[in-house]
Backbone as ProteinMPNN parsed JSONL, in Angstrom:
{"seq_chain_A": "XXXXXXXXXXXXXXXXXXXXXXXXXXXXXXXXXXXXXXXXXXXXXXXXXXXXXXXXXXXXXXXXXXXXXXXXXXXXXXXXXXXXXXXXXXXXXXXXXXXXXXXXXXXXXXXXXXXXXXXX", "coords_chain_A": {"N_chain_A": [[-58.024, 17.743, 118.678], [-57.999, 16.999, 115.01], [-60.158, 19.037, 112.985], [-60.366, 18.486, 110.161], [-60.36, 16.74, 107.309], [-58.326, 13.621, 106.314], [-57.608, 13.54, 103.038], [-56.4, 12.23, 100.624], [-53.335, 9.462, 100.959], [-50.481, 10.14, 99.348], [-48.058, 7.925, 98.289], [-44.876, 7.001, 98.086], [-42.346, 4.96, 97.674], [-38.5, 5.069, 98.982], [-35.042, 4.628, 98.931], [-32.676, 4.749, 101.687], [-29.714, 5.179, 101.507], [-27.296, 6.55, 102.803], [-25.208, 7.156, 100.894], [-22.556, 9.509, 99.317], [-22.906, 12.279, 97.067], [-25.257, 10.564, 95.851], [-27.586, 11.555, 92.649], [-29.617, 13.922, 91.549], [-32.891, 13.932, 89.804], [-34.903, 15.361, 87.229], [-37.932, 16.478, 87.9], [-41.203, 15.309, 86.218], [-43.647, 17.607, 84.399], [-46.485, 18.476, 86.191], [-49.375, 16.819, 86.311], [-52.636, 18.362, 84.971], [-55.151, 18.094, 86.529], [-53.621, 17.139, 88.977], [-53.016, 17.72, 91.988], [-52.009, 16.972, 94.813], [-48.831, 15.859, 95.551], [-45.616, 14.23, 95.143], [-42.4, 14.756, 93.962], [-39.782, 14.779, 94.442], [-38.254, 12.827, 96.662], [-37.895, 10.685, 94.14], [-39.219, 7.99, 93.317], [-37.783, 4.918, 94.538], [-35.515, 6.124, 94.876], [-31.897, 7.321, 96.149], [-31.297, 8.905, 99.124], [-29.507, 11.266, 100.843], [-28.386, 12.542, 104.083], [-29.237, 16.079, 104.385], [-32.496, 16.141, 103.337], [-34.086, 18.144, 100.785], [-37.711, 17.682, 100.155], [-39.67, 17.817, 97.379], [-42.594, 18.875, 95.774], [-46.378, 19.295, 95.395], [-48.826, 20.536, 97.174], [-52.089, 21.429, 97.111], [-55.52, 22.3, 96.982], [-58.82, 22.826, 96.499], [-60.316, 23.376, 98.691], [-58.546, 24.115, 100.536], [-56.936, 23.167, 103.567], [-54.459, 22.214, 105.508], [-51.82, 20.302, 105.173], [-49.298, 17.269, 105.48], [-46.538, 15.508, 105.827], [-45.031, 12.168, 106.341], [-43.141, 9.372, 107.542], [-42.332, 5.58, 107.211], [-41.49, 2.828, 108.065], [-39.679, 0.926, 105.336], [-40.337, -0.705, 102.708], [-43.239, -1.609, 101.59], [-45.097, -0.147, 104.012], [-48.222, -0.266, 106.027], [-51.713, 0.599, 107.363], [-51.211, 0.128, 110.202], [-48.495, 0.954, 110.523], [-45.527, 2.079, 111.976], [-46.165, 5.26, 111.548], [-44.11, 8.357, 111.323], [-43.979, 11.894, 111.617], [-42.441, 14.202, 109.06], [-43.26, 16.887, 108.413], [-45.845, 18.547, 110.231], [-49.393, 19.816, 109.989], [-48.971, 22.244, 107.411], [-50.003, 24.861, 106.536], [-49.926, 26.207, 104.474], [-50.365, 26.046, 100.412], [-48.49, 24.647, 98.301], [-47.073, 24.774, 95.29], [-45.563, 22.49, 92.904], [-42.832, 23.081, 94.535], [-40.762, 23.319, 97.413], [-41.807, 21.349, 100.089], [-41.219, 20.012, 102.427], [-38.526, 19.816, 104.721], [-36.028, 16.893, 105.537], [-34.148, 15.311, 107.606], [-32.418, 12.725, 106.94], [-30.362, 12.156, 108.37], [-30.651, 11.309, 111.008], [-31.873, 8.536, 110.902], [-32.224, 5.491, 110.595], [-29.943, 3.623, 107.699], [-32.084, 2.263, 105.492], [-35.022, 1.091, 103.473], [-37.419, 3.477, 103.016], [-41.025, 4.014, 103.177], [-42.606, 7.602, 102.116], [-45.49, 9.442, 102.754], [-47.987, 11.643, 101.473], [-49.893, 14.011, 102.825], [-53.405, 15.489, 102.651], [-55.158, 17.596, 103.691], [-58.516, 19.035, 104.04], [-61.14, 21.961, 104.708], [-63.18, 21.585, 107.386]], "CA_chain_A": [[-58.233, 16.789, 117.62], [-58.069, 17.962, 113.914], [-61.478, 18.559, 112.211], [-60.343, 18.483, 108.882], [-60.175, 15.387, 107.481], [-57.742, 13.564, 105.02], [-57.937, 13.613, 101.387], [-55.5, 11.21, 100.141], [-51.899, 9.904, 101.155], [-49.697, 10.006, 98.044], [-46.902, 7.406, 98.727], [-43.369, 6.657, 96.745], [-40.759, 4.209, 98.402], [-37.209, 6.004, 99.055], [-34.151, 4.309, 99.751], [-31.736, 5.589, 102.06], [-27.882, 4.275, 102.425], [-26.446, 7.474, 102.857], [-24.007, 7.538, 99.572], [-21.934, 10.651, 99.162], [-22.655, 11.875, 95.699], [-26.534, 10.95, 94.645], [-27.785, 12.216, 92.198], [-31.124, 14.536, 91.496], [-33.443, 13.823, 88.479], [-35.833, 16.544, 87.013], [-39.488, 16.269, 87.925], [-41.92, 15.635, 84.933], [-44.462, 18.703, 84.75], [-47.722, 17.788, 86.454], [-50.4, 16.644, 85.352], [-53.399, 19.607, 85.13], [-55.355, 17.647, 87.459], [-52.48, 16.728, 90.244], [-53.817, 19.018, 93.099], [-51.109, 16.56, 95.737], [-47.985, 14.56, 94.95], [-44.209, 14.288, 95.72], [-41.986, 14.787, 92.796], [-38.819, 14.285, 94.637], [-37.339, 11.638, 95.994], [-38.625, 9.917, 93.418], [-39.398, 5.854, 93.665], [-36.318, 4.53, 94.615], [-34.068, 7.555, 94.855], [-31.242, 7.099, 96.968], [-30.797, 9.908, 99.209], [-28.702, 11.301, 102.529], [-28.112, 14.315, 104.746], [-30.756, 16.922, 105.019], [-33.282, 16.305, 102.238], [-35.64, 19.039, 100.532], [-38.844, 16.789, 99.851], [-40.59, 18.71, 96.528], [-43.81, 18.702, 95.207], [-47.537, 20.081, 95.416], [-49.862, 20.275, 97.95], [-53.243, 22.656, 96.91], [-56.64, 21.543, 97.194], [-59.566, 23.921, 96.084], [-60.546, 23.241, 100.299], [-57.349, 23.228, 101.668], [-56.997, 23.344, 105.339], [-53.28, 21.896, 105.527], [-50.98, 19.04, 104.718], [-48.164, 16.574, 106.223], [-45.78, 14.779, 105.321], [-44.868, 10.888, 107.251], [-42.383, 8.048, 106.803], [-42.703, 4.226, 107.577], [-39.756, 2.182, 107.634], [-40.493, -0.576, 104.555], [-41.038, -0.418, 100.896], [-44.875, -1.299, 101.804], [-46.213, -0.069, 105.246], [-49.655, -0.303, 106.327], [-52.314, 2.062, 108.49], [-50.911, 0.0, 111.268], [-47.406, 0.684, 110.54], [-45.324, 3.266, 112.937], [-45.941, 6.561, 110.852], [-43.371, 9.412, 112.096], [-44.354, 13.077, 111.139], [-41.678, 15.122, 108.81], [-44.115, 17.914, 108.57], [-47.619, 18.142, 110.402], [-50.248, 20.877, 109.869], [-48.622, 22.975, 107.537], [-51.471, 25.531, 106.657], [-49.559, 27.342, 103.231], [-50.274, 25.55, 99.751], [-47.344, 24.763, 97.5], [-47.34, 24.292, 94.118], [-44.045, 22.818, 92.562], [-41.671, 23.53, 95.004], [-40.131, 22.409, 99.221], [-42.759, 20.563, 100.806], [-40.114, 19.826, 103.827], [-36.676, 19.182, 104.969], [-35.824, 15.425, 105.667], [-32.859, 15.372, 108.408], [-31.894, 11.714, 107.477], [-28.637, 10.982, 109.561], [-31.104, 10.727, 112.717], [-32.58, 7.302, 111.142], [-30.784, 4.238, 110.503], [-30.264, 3.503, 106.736], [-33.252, 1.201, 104.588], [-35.789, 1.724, 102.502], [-38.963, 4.001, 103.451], [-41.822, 5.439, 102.324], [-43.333, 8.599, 102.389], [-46.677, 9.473, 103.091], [-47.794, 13.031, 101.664], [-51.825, 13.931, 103.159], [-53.903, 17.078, 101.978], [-56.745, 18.167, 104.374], [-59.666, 20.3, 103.489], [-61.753, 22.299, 105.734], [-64.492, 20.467, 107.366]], "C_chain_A": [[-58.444, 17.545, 116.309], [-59.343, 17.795, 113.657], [-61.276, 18.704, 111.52], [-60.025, 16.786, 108.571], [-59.197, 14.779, 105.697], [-58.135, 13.233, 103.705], [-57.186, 12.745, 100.365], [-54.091, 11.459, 100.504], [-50.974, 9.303, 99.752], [-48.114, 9.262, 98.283], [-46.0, 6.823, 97.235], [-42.279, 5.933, 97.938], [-39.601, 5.234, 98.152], [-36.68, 5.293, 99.762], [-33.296, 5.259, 100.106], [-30.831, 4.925, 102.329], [-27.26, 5.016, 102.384], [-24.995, 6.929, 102.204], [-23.894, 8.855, 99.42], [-22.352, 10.396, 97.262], [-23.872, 11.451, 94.939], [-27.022, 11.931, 94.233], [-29.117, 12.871, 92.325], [-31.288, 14.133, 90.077], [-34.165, 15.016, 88.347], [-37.015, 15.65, 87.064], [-39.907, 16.413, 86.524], [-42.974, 16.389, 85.615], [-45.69, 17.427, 85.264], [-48.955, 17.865, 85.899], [-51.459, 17.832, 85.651], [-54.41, 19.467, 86.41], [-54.906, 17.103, 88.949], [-53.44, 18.16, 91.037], [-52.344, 18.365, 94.295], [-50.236, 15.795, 94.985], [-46.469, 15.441, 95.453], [-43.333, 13.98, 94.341], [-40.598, 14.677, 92.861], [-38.634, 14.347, 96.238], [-38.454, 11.21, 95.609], [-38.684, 7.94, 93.841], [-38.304, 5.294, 93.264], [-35.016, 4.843, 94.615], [-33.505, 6.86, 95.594], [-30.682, 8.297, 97.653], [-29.634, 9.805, 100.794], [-28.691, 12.378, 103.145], [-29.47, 14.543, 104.925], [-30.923, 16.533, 103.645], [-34.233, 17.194, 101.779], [-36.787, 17.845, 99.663], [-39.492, 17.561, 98.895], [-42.047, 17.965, 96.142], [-45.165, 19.861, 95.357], [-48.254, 19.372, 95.929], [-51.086, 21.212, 97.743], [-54.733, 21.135, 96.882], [-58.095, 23.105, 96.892], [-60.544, 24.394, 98.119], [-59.662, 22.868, 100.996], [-57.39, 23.883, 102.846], [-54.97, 23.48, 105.715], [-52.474, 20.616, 104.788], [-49.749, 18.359, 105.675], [-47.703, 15.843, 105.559], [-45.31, 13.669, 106.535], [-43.891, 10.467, 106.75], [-42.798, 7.011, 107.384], [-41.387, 3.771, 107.142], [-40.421, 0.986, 106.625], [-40.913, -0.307, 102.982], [-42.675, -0.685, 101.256], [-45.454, -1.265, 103.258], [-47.651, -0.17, 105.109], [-49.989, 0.935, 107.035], [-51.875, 1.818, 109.752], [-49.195, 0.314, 111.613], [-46.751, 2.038, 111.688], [-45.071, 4.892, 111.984], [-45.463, 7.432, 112.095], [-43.314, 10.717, 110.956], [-42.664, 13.698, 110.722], [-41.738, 16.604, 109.656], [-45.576, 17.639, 109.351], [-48.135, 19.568, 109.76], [-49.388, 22.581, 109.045], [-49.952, 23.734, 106.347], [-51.002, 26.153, 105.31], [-49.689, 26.018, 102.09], [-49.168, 25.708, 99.235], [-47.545, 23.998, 96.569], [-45.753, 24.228, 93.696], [-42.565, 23.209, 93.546], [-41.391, 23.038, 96.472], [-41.382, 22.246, 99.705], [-42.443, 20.47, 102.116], [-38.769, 19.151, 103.906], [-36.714, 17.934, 105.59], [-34.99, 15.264, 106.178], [-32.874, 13.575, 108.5], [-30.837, 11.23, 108.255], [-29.706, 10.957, 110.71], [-31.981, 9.323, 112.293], [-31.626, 6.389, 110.316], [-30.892, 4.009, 108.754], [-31.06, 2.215, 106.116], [-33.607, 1.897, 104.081], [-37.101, 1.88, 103.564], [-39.519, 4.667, 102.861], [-42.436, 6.459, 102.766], [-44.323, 8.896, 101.844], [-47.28, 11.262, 102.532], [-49.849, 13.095, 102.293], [-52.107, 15.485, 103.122], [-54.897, 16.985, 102.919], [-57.244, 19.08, 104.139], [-60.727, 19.931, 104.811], [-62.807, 21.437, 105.58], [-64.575, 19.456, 107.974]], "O_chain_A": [[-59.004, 18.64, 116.364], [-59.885, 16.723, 113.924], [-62.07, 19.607, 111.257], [-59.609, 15.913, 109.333], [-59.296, 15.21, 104.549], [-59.146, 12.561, 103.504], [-57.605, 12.715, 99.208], [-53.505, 12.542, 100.536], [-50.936, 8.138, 99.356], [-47.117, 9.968, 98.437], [-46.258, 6.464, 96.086], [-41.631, 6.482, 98.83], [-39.684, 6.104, 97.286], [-37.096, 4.998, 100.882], [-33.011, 6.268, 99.461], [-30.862, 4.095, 103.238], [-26.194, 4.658, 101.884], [-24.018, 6.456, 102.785], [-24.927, 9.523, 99.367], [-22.286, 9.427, 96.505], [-23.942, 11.691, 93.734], [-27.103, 13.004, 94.831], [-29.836, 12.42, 93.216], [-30.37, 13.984, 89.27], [-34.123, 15.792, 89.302], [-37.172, 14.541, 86.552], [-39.404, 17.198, 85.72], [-43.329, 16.225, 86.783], [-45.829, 16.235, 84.99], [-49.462, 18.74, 85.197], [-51.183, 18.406, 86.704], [-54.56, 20.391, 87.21], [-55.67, 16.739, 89.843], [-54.158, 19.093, 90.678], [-51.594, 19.269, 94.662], [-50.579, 15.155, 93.991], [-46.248, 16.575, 95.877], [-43.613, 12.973, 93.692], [-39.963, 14.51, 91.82], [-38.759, 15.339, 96.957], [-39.56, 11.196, 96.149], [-38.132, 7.116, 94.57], [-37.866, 5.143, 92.124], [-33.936, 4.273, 94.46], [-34.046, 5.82, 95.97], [-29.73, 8.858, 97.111], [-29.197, 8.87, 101.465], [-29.11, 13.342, 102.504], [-30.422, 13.87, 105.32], [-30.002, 16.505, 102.829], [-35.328, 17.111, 102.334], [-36.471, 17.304, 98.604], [-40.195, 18.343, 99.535], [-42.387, 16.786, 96.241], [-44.972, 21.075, 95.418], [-48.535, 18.196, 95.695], [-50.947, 22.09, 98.594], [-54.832, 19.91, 96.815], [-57.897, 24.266, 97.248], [-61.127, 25.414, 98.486], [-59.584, 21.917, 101.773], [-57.833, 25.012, 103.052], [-54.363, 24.496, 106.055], [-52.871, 20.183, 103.706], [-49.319, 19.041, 106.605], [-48.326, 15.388, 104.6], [-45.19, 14.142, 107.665], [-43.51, 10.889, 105.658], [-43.702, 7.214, 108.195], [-40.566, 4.121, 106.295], [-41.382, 0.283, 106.939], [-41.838, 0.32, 102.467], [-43.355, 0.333, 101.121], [-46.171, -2.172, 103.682], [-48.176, -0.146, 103.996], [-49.279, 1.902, 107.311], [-51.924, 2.726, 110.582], [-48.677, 0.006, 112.686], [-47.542, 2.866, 112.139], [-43.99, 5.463, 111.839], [-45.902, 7.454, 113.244], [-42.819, 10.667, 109.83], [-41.774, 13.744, 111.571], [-41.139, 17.18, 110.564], [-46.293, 16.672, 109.096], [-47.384, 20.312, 109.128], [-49.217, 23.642, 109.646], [-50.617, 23.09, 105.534], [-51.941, 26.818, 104.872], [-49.258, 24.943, 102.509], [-48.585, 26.764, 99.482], [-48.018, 22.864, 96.643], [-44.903, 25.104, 93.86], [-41.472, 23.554, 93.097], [-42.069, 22.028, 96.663], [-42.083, 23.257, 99.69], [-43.263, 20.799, 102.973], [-38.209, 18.239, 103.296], [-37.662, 17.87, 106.374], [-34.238, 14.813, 105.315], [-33.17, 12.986, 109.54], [-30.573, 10.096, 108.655], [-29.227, 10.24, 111.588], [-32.758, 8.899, 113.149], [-30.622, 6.597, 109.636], [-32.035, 4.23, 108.353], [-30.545, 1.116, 106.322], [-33.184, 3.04, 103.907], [-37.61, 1.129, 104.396], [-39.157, 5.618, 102.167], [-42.904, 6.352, 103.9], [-44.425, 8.78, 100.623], [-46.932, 12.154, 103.306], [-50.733, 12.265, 102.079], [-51.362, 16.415, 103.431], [-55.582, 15.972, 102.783], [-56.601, 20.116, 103.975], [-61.058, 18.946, 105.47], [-63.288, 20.827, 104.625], [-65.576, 18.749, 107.864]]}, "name": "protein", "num_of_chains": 1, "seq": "XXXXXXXXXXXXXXXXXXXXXXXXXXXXXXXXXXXXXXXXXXXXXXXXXXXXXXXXXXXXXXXXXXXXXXXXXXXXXXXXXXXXXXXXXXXXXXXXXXXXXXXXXXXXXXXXXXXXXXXX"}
């Protein structure tokens, strides 16, 4: 069982209809205070294929982080969260968070879930 415990999950809807051909936007810098967040796909991207998921995960008590999806522009705590990433133990500031192998899920819209744990 983990003993760290979560710290907030930072969610952004993402559609997927696997289109040949979307595009990428540029992340706006973060704010000085951001410590977690997902900076791409952004809210309402449209992506396909393998996806690199960016952003920043640090915490001044970090332990690890994960990354989830939910099928649904608004899941719940009861909804069926399915792990990208679990427990990954290295901070990242700015940059791959995790790879996103969408062709193994059917195309809609889902969101993702990012969660920071600190020791303890």
């Amino acid at each position: 069982m983990r003993s760290a415990k979560a710290l907030y999950y930072g969610i952004i809807v993402v559609l997927l209809l696997a289109l040949n051909g979307a595009g990428h936007s540029l992340a706006a810098p973060l704010a000085q205070d951001s410590v977690w967040n997902v900076t791409y796909p952004t809210d309402g991207a449209v992506v396909s294929g393998e996806v690199t998921i960016t952003g920043t995960a640090t915490h001044a008590n970090f332990n690890s982080y994960g990354l989830l999806y939910a099928a649904g522009p608004n899941p719940t705590a009861q909804s069926n969260w399915i792990p990208i990433v679990l427990n990954v133990q290295t901070m990242v500031v700015n940059g791959p968070l995790a790879s996103w192998d969408t062709t193994q899920i059917p195309n809609g819209q889902y969101t993702l879930a990012l969660a920071v744990y600190e020791v303890g």
